[in-house]
C-alpha positions in Angstrom: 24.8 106.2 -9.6 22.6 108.4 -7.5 25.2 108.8 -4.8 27.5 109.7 -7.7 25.1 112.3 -8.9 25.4 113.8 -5.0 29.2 114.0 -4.7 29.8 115.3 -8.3 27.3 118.5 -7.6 28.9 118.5 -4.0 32.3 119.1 -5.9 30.7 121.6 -8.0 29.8 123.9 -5.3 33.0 123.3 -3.6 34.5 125.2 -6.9 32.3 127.7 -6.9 32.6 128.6 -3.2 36.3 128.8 -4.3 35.4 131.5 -7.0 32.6 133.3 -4.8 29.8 132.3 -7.3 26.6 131.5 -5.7 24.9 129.5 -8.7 25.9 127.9 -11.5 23.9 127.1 -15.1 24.3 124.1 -17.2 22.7 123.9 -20.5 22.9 121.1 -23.0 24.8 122.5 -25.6 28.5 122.5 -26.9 30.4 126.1 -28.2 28.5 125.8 -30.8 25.3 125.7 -30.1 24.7 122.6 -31.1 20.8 120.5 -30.8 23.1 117.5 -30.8 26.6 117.6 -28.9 29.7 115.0 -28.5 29.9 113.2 -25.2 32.7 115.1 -24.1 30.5 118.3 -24.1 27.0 116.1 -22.4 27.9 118.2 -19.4 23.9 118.2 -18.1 24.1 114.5 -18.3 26.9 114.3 -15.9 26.0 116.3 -13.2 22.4 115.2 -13.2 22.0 111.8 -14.6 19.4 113.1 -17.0 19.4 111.2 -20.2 17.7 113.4 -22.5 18.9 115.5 -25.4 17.1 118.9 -23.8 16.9 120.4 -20.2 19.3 123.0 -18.1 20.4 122.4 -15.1 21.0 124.9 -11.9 23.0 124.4 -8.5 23.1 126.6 -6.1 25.1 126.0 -2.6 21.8 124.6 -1.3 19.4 123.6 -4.2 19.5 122.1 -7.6 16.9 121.9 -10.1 16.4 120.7 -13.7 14.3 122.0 -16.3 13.1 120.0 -19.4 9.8 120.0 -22.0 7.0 117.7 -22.0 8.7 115.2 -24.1 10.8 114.1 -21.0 8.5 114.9 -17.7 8.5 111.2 -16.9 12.1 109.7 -18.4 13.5 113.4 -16.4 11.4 112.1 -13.2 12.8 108.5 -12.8 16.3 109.4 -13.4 16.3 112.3 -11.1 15.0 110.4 -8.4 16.9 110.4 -5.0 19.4 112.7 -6.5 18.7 116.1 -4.6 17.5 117.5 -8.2 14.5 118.7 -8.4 12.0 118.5 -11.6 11.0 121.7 -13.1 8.1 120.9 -15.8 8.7 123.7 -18.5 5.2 124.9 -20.2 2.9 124.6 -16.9 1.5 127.3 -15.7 3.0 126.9 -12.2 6.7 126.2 -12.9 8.7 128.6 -11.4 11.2 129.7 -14.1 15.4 129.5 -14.3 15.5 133.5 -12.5 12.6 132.9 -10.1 14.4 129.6 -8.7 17.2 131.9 -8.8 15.8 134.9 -7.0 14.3 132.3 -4.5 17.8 130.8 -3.3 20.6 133.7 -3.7 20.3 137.4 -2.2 20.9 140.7 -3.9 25.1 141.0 -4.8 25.1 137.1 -5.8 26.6 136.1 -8.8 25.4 133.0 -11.3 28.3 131.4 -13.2 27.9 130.2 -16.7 30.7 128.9 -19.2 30.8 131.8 -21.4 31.5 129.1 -24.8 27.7 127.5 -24.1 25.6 130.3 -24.4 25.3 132.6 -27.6 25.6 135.8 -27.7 21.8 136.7 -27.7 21.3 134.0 -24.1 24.0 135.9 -22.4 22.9 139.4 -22.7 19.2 138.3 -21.8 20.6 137.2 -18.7 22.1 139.7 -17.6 19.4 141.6 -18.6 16.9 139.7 -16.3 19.5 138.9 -13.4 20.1 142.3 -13.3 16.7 143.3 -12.6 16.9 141.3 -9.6 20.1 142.7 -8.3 22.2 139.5 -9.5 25.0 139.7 -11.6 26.3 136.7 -14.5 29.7 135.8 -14.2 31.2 134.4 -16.6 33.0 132.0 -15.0 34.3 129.2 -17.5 33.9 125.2 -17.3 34.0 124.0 -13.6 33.3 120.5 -14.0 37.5 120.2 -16.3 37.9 120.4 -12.8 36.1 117.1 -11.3 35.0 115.1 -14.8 38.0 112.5 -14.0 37.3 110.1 -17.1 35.5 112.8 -19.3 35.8 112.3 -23.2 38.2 113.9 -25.2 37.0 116.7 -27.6 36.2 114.5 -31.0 39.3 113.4 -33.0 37.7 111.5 -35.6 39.3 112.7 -39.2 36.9 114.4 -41.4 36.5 113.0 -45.3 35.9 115.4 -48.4 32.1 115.4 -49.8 32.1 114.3 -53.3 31.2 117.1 -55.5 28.4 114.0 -57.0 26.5 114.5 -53.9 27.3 118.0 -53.4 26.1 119.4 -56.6 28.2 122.5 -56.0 31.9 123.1 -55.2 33.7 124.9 -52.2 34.9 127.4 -54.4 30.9 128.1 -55.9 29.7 128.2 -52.7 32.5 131.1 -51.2 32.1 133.0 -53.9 28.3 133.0 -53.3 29.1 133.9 -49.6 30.9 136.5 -50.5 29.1 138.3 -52.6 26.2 138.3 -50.1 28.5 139.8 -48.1 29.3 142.1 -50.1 25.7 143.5 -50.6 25.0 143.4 -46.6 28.3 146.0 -46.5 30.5 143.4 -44.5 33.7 142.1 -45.2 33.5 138.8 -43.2 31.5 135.9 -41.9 32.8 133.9 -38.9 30.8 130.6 -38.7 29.9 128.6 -35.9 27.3 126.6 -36.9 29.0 122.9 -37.5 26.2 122.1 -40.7 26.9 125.7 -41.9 30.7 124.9 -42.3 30.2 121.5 -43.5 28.1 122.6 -46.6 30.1 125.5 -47.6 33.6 122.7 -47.4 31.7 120.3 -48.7 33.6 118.6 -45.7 31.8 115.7 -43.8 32.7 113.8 -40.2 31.7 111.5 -37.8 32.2 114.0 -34.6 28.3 114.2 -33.4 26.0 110.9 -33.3 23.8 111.3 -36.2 25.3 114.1 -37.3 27.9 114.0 -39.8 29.2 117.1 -39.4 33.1 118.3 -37.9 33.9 120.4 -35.2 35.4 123.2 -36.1 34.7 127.1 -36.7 35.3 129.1 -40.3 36.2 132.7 -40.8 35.6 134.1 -44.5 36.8 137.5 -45.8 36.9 138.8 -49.2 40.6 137.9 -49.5 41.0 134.8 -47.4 39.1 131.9 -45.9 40.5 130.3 -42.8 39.2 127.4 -41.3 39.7 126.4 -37.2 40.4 122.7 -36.6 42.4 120.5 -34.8 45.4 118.8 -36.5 44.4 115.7 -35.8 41.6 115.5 -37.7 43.2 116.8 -41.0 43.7 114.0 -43.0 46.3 114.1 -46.0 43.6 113.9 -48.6 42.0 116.5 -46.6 44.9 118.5 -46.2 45.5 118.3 -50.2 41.9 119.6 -50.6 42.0 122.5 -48.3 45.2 123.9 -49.8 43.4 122.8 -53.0 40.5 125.5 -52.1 42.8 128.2 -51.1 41.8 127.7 -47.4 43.9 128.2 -44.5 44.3 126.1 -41.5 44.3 127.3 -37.8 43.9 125.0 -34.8 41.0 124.7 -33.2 41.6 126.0 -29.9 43.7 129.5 -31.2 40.3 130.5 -32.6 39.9 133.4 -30.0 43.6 134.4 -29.9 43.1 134.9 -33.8 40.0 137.4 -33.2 42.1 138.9 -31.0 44.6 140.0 -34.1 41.9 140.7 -36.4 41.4 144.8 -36.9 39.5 147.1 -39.1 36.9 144.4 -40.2 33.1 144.8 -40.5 32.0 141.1 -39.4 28.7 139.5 -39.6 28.0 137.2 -36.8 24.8 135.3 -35.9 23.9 136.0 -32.1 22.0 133.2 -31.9 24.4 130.6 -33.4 27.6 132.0 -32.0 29.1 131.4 -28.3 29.7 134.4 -26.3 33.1 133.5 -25.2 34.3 133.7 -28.8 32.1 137.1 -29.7 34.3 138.3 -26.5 37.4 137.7 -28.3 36.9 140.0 -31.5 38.8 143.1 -30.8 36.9 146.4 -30.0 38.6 147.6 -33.3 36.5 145.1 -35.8 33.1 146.3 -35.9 30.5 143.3 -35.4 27.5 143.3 -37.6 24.7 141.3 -36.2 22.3 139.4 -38.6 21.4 135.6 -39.9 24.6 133.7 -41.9 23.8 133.9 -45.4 24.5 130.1 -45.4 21.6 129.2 -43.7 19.5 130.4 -46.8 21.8 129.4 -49.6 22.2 125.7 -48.2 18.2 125.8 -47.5 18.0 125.9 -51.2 18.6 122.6 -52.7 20.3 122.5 -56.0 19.6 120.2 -59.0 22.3 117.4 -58.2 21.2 117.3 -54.7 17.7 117.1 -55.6 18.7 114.4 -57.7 19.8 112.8 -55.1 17.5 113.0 -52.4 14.9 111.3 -54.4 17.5 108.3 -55.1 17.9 108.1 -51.7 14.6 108.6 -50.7 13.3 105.7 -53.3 16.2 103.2 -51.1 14.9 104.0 -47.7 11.5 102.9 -49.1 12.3 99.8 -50.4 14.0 99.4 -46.7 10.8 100.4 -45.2 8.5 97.8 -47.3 10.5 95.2 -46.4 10.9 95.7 -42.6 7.2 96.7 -42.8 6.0 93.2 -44.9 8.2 91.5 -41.7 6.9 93.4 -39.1 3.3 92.6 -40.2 4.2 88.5 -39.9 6.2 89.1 -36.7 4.2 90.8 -34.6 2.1 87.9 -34.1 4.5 86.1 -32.5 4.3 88.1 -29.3 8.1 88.3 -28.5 8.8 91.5 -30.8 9.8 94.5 -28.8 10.2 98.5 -29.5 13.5 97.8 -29.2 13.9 94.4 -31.3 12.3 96.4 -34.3 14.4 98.9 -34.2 17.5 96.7 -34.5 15.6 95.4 -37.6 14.8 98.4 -39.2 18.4 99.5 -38.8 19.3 96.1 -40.9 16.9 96.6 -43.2 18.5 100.4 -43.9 22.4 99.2 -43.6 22.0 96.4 -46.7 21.0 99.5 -48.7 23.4 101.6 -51.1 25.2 104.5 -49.8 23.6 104.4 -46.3 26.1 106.1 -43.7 23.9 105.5 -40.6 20.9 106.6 -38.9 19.7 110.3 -39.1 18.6 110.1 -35.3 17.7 107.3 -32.7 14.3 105.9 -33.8 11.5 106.5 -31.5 9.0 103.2 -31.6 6.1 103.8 -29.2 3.7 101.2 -28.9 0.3 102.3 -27.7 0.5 104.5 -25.1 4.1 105.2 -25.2 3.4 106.4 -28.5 1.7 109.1 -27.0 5.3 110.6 -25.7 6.6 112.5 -28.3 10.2 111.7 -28.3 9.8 108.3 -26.3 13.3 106.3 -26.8 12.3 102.4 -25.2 14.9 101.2 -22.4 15.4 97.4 -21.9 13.0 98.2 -18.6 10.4 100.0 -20.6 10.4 98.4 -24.2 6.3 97.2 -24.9 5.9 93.6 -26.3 3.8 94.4 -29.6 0.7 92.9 -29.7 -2.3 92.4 -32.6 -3.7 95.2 -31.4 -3.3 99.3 -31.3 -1.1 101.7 -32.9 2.8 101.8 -33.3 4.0 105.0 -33.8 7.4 104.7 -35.8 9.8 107.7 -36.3 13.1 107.0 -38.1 15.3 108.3 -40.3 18.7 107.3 -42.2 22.1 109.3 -43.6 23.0 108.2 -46.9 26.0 109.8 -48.8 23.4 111.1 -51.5 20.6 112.8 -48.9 19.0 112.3 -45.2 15.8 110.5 -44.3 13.0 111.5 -41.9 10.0 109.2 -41.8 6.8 108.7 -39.3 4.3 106.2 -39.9 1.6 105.4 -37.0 0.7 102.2 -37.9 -2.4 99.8 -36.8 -1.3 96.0 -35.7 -4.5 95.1 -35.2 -8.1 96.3 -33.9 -8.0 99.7 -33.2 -11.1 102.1 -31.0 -13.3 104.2 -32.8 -11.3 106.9 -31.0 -8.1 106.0 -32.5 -9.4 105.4 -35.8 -11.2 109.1 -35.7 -7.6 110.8 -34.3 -5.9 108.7 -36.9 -8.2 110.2 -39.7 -7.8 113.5 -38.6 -4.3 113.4 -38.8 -4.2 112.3 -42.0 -6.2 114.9 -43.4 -4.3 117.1 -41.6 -1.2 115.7 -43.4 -3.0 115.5 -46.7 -4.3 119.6 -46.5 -0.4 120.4 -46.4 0.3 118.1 -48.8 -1.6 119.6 -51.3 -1.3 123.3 -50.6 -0.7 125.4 -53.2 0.9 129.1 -52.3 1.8 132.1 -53.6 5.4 132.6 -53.7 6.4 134.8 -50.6 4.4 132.7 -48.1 5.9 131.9 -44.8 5.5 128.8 -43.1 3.5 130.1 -40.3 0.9 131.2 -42.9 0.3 127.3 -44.0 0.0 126.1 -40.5 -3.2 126.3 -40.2 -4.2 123.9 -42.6 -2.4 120.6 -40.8 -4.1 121.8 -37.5 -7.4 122.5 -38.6 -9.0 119.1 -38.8 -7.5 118.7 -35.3 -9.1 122.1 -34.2 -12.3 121.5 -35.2 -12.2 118.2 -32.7 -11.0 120.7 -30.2 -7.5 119.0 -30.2 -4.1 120.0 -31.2 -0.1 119.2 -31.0 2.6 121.5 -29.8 5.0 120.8 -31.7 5.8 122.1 -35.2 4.2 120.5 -38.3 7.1 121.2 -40.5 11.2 121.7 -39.7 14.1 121.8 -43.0 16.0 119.0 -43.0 19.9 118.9 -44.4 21.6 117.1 -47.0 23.6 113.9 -45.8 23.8 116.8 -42.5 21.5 117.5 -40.0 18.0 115.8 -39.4 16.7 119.4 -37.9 17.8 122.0 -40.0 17.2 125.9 -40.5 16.2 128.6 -41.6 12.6 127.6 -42.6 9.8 125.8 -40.6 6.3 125.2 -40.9 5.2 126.5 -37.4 2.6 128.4 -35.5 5.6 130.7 -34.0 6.3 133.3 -36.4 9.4 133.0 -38.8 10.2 135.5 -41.6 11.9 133.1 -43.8 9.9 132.5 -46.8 9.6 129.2 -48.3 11.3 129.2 -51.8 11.6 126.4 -54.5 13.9 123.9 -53.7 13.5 123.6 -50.2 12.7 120.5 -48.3 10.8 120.6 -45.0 8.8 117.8 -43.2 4.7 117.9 -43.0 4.1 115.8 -39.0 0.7 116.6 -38.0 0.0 114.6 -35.2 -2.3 114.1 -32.0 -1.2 112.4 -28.4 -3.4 111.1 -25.5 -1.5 110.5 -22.5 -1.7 106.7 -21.6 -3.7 105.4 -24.4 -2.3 106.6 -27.8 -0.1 108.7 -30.1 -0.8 109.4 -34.2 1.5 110.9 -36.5 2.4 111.1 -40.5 5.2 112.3 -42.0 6.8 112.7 -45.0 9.3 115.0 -46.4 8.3 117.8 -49.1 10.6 119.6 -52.0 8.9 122.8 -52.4 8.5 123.9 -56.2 7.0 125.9 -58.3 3.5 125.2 -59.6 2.3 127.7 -62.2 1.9 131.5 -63.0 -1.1 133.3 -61.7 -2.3 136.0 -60.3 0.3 138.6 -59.0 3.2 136.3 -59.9 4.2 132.8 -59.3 2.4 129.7 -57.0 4.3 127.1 -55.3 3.1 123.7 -53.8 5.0 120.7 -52.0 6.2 117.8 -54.1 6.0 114.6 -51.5 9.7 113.0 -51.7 8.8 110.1 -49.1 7.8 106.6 -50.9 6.2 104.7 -47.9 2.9 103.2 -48.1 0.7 105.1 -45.8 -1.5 102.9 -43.2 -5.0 102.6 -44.3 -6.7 100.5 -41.8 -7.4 103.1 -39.5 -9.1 105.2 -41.8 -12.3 106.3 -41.4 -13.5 106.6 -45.1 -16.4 108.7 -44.9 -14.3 111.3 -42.6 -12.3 112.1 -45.9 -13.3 114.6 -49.2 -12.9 113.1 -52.3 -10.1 115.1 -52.9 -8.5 113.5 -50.1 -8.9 109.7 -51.6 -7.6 111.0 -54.5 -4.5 112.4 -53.2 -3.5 108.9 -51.2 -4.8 107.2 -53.7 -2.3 108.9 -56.2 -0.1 108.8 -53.6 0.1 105.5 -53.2 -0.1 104.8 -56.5 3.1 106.7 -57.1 4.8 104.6 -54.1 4.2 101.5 -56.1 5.7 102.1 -59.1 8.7 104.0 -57.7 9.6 101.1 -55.3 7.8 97.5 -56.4 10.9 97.6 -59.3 13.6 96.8 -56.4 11.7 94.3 -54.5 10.8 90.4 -54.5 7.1 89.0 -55.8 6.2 88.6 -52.0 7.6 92.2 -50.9 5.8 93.2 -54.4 1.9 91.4 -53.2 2.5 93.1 -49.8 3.1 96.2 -51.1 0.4 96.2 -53.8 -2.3 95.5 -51.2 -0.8 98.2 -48.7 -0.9 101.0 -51.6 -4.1 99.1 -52.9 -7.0 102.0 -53.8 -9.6 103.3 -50.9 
């Protein structure tokens, strides 16, 4: 496989000899923009070998280099090895950055390739930008490797399936008419999407095109007069067909997308320069005028409505009666010493399938046992999956697609004696967890502003987490969803009633241990007051939270009496679907502290 890795860059640079480019960027995205992609667009993976879901790759005639977070240093480090690509460890402070490794290898009059259809609009002109200030220019030069990728997958075929209006809460029709209007007050005539969970919700259309993802690939013009949707043929199903034509919508293929911008004229159109590729912003003609800002959809599909809500908390009460019952095994199991991170997550996937409604899993689960919970998106291998033990933490992330809402769940949980340093992180975290939990806001208050409170117990320990305490989540869509976040980076969207976001403090110590707790939160409102309304978080997760690495005395009494109300609520929500045993378990694991 190494030796493969060789040749296939080796080809690569033959091509781009051939097209006198000097360098050439790979990122890990698909046209459009995409966090998770189909394998026919895993182009990093290919020419690197690197297995992970983030990191950008760069080859020049006589160097190659990969750049990835913390959350794959080592994984990125073993499956690089031997292949003439070099690590680069984003965030440390003496990692040479993408245009200093480029500066370093080409001279002044170079030019670095990119395919113009995997970078936005916004990544493009910042290259430029920067390569020009070293006397490089960006070409952009299209996909090299349709060249040389002999057995690559086919672009995603699978036949998309309408999104019963039961789940939806809202029709097509509602939500275009909503769009529009928004347009209308911005002063625009039309929206082209790019954004596959943007033009899933507004269809109410669903697919199976992106693992985890149920979403379609496609793209979606709207106007005030017409709404034309981009997708290939194959993929249109008769029932879908009927519904389109149904909804008014028109049907283009897929790949005559940019040869239709090209006929478009007179129109003001709002485009998102972040979420759309720059090879299709190239294609609208100089005639239309572009209007840069957010998609209204982000926002509107942000705010749940009340038949989704609905929803969400059915499905939300199923993946907990799943969770008890894999949890009430995994306790009895574990003891046996042949259980593995991998062999629980094969029954945690069973446990989730036997349930009503469940589509699949919302993302791969991460199961880090000890120290390999202290890798924040750890995925076990056959090579590295632990053996559990009666000892230590397990640090459990998981979530599920059912047809009514999606699941995202962490629980760090103790199998056995723990260290008074795990037990004191563990604490911490929890009050972290519990302080957002309980918040109460005025409305208007950004996500950023709330921060704080998950991180302070941390703080004050001198310890922290870098990534975000709270990210939106989508509705039988996408696990990582927009346009809110609980964050310290700044973000102007204000959290508004009827969004859902996650609260995941958590703390990590390389080689001994990771912590973290999360549930998902509806925000809502909580009561009049002074200068208009307050808003808190309603806690939509039903899963018994660990107690036996609490510290007691570490926590207010406030605290107690949130998980104790907590878990009190847990009970009564789940012990109705389960058997007398799964019932004693769960009564002693939600059992007052």
């Amino acid at each position: 496989m190494k030796q493969n890795i060789k040749e296939r860059v080796n080809a690569l640079r033959a091509i781009l000899r051939g097209g006198n480019i000097q360098a050439f960027i790979i990122p890990s995205t698909d046209p459009h923009l995409s966090e998770y992609v189909a394998p026919h667009w895993m182009s990093r993976e290919w020419i690197s070998g690197f297995t992970g879901s983030a990191g950008t790759v760069a080859v020049t005639m006589d160097d190659a280099g990969l750049w990835t977070d913390s959350r794959y240093f080592l994984q990125a480090g073993e499956e690089l090895e031997d292949t003439g690509i070099a690590l680069y460890k984003e965030g440390l402070p003496d990692t040479p950055g993408l245009t200093d490794f480029l500066c370093r290898n080409l001279q002044p009059g170079d030019s670095v390739g990119i395919d113009g259809k995997m970078f936005s609009v916004q990544q493009v002109e910042q290259m430029k930008e920067e390569l020009a200030a070293h006397q490089l220019q960006l070409d952009i030069f299209g996909d090299p490797l349709e060249r040389i990728w002999e057995d690559r997958p086919s672009i995603p075929d699978a036949p998309a399936f309408v999104y019963d209006l039961c789940y939806a809460g809202k029709t097509c029709a509602e939500k275009i008419s909503a769009i529009r209007a928004e347009l209308k007050d911005k002063g625009v005539d039309a929206l082209f999407l790019s954004a596959l969970d943007e033009i899933a919700w507004t269809l109410n259309l669903r697919g199976n095109d992106v693992h985890c993802n149920p979403v379609v690939v496609s793209y979606l013009l709207i106007t005030q007069e017409e709404t034309v949707y981009f997708i290939s043929p194959e993929k249109v199903t008769q029932e879908v067909a009927s519904y389109l034509k149904e909804q008014q919508i028109g049907l283009h293929d897929y790949d005559k997308v940019e040869t239709f911008l090209q006929g478009l004229s007179g129109r003001r159109i709002l485009i998102d320069p972040r979420k759309t590729n720059f090879a299709v912003y190239s294609a609208i003609r100089p005639e239309c005028t572009i209007v840069r800002g957010e998609s209204p959809v982000a926002l509107l599909k942000a705010v749940r409505n009340e038949q989704e809500i609905a929803g969400l908390r059915a499905a939300m009460q199923r993946d907990g009666v799943a969770l008890v019952k894999f949890l009430q095994w995994l306790e009895g199991a574990v003891a046996s010493g042949k259980e593995t991170e991998l062999s629980i997550d094969q029954k945690l996937h069973e446990s989730r399938a036997a349930q009503p409604l469940y589509m699949g899993e919302s993302f791969d689960t991460i199961a880090g046992y000890k120290e390999h919970g202290a890798i924040v998106h750890y995925s076990a291998t056959p090579e590295s999956a632990a053996v559990l033990q009666p000892k230590g933490f397990l640090l459990l992330d998981s979530g599920a697609q059912y047809m009514d809402g999606t699941t995202d769940i962490t629980r760090t949980i103790a199998l056995g004696a723990l260290t008074e340093e795990e037990k004191r992180d563990y604490t911490l975290v929890l009050k972290g967890h519990i302080a957002l939990a309980r918040a109460k806001f005025p409305a208007g208050t950004r996500g950023v502003q709330l921060d704080v409170l998950a991180r302070m117990p941390l703080w004050s320990h001198g310890m922290n987490y870098l990534h975000g305490t709270g990210h939106g989540v989508g509705h039988f869509l996408s696990v990582h969803e927009g346009p809110q976040s609980i964050r310290m980076n700044e973000n102007p969207v204000v959290l508004q009633p009827g969004m859902v976001t996650s609260n995941e403090p958590g703390v990590y110590k390389a080689g001994s241990h990771g912590i973290r707790i999360e549930n998902l939160t509806l925000v809502c409102k909580a009561c009049e007051g002074m200068f208009g309304d307050y808003l808190a978080f309603e806690t939509l997760t039903l899963c018994p939270i660990c107690t036996k690495g609490i510290i007691r005395e570490m926590l207010a009494n406030e605290e107690i009496e949130w998980l104790n109300s907590y878990h009190q609520t847990v009970y009564e929500q789940l012990s109705p679907n389960l058997s007398e045993e799964e019932k004693n378990w769960l009564r002693e694991a939600t059992a007052s502290i």
